[in-house]
C-alpha positions in Angstrom: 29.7 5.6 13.1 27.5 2.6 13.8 27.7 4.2 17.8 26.2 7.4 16.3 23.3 5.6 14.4 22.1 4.3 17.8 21.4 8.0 18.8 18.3 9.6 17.4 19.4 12.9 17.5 22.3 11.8 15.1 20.2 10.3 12.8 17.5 13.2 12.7 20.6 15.8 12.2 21.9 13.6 9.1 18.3 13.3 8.1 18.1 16.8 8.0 21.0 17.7 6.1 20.6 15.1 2.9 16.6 16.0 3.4 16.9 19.2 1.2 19.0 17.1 -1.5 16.3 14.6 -1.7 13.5 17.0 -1.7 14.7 19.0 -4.6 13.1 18.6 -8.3 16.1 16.2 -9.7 17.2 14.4 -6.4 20.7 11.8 -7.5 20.8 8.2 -6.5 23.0 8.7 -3.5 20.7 11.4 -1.7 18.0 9.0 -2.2 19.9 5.9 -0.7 20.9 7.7 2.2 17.6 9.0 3.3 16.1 5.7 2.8 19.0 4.2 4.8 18.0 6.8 7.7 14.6 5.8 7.6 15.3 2.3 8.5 17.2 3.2 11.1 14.7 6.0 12.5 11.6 3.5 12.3 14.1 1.1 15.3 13.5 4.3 17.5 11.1 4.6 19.9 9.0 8.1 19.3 10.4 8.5 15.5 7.9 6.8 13.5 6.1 9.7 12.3 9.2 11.2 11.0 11.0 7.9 9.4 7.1 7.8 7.3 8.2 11.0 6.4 11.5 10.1 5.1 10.2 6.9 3.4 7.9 9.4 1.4 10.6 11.4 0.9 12.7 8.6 -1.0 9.2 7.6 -3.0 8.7 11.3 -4.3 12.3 11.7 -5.0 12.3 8.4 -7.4 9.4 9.2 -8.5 10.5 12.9 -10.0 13.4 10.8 -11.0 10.9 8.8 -13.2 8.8 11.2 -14.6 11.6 13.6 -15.8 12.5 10.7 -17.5 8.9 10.4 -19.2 8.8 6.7 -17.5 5.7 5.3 -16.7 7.0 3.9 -13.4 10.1 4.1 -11.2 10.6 0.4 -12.0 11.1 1.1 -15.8 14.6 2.2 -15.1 17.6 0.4 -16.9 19.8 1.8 -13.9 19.9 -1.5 -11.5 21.0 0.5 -7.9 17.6 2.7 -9.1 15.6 -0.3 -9.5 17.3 -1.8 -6.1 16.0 1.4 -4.3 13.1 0.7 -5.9 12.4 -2.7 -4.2 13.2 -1.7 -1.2 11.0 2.0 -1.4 7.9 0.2 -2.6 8.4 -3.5 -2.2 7.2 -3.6 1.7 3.5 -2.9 1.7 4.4 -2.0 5.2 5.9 1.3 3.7 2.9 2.9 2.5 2.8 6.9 4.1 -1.1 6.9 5.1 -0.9 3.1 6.7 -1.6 3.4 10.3 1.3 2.0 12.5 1.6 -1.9 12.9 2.2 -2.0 16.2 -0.5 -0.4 17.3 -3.1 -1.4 14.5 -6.1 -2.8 16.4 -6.0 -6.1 14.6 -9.1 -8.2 13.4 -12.6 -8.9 15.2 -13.0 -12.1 16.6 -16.5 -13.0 15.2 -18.1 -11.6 11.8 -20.2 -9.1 13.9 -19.9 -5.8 14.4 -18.9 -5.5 18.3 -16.9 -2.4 18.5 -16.3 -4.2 22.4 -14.1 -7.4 21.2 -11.5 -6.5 19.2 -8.7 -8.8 18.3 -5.4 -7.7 18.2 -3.6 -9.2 15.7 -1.5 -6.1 14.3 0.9 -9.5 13.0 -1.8 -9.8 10.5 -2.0 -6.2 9.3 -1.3 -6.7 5.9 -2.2 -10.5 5.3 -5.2 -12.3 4.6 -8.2 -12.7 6.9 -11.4 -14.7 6.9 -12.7 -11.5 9.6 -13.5 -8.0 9.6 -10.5 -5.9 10.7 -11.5 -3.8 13.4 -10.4 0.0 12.6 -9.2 1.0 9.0 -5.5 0.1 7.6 -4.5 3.8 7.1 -4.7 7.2 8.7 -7.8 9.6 7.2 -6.3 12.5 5.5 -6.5 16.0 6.9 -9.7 17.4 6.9 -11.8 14.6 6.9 -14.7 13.2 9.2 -11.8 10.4 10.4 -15.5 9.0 12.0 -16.9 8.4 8.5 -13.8 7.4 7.3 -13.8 4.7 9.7 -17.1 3.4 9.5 -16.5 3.6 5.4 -13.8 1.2 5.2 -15.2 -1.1 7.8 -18.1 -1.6 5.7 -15.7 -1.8 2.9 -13.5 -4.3 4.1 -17.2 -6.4 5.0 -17.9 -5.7 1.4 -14.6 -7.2 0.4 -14.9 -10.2 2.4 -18.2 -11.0 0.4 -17.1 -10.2 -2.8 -13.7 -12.3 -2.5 -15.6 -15.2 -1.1 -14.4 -15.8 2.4 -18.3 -15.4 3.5 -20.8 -17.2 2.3 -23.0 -15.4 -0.6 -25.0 -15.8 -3.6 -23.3 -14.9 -6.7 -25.6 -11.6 -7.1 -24.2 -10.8 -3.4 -21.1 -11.1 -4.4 -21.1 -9.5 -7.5 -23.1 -6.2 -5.8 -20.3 -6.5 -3.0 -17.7 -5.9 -5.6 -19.5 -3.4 -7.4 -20.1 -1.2 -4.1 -16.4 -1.6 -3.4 -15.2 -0.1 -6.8 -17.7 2.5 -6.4 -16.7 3.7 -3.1 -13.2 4.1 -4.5 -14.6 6.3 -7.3 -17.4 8.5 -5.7 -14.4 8.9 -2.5 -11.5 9.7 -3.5 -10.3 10.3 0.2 -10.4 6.2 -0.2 -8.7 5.0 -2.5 -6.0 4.1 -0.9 -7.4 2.3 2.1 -9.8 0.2 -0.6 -6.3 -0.9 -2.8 -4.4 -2.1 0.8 -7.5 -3.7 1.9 -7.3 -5.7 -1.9 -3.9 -6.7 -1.9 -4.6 -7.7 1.9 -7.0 -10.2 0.9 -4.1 -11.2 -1.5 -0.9 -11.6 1.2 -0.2 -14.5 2.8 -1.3 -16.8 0.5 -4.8 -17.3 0.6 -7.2 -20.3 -1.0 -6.8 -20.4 -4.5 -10.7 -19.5 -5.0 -9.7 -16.1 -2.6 -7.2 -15.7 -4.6 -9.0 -15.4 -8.2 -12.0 -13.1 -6.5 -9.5 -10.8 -5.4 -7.8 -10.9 -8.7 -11.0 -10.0 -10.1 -11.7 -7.2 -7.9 -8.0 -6.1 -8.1 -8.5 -6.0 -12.2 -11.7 -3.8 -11.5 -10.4 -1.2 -9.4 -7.4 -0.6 -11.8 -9.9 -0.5 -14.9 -12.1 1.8 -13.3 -10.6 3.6 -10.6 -6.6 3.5 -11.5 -4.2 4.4 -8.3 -2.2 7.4 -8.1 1.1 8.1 -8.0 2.6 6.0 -4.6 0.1 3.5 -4.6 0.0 2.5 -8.0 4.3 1.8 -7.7 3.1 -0.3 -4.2 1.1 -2.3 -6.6 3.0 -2.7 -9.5 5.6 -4.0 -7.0 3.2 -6.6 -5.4 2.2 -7.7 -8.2 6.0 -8.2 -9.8 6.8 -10.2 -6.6 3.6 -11.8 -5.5 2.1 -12.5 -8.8 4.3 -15.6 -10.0 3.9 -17.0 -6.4 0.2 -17.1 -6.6 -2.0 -20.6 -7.4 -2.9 -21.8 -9.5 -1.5 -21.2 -12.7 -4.7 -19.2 -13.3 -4.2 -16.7 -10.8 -0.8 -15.7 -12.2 -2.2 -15.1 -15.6 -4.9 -12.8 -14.0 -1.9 -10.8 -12.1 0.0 -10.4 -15.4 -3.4 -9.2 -16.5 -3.3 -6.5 -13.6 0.0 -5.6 -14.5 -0.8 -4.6 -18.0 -3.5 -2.1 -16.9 -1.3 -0.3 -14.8 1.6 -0.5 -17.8 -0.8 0.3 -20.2 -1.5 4.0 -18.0 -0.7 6.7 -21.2 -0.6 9.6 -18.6 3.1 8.2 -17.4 3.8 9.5 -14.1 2.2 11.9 -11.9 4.2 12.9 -9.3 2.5 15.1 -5.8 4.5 18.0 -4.2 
């Protein structure tokens, strides 16, 4: 068995043949576990990325159905512990996300706070962690059928934007309070980016930053999920960040304002929704 795993087309046949089972409107535990199981391995094999992101998703959706035939708000509200394991492990690694662009060939950060499309640093180690620079292409892949140009420039200016408003440059308060502002609006007036605006907040929150970057980005955090609340995926990749991350933050302060963060998304009435 462990022989077959190392061959890809193994691994996409098995894929294929629990796929259906996992895909269908009331997917079981063991479907679920199996494909997530394959996914790990596929995402070890050169030239089958693209397909374990598709199996990851796969597993999300299925526990996600799971949770809102169960009229549960989120997929971690489940009193079954292997569904909360599977859980941890679908959502718990930001590095799952479906629409983030691959980390090994994520262009990394720029080296100065200028705009230079020339210099690029890559540092695709830092993907998902704190930086004190501009990142130099967007974390995730623009969805189909749209300008992936303006998508581009959108969350470059974004992540600019973010870097005021969480104070890793220097600013005025007024600068970084309309820095913050144009970053929640983006999410709301684009919804095309709402994704790519939550990972570049929890971003700012991984690796454990300053403490004073670490209660700006609460506050931004706490402003996008007042005003702009994540769907479906995203808002189970936050609830999980903020379950693990939160009671690691500094100070004291900054775990308060993640419990805060935590309530909004509880607090959602609409439970659920789940995208076929």
């Amino acid at each position: 068995v462990l022989e077959h795993l190392q061959s890809p087309d193994f691994v996409v046949g098995a894929l294929e043949s629990v796929r259906s089972k996992a895909d269908g409107s009331e997917p079981n535990l063991a479907d679920l576990r199996r494909m997530d199981n394959l996914s790990r391995q596929l995402r070890k094999m050169p030239g089958c990325e693209e397909m374990a992101v598709g199996a990851s998703r796969s597993v999300q959706s299925g526990l996600m159905r799971r949770s809102s035939r169960c009229r549960r708000t989120s997929t971690f509200d489940s009193r079954d512990a292997s569904e909360l394991h599977l859980a941890a492990e679908a959502f718990g690694d930001l590095a799952n996300y479906s629409d983030l662009k691959s980390t090994r060939t994520w262009r990394g950060h720029r080296k100065t706070q200028f705009f230079d499309e020339s210099k690029p640093e890559a540092a695709p180690s830092g993907m998902l962690t704190h930086s004190k620079v501009c990142i130099a292409e967007a974390l995730t892949r623009a969805p189909t059928g749209c300008d992936e140009e303006a998508y581009e420039a959108a969350a470059l200016q974004n992540f600019r934007n973010v870097l005021v408003c969480s104070g890793d440059r220097p600013a005025q308060e007024c600068q970084r309070q309309a820095s913050r502002d144009a970053v929640v609006d983006l999410a709301r007036t684009d919804p095309s980016l709402v994704g790519e605006v939550y990972m570049q907040a929890l971003k700012q929150l991984g690796g454990n930053p300053p403490p004073r970057t670490t209660r700006l980005s609460l506050e931004l955090l706490h402003c996008l999920l007042l005003q702009v609340p994540p769907r479906s995926e995203m808002a189970e990749f936050v609830r999980s960040f903020l379950r693990d991350v939160g009671p690691q933050l500094s100070p004291l302060e900054a775990v308060a304002m993640a419990k805060a963060c935590l309530a909004l998304l509880d607090a959602r009435p609409e439970g659920l929704p789940v995208e076929r």
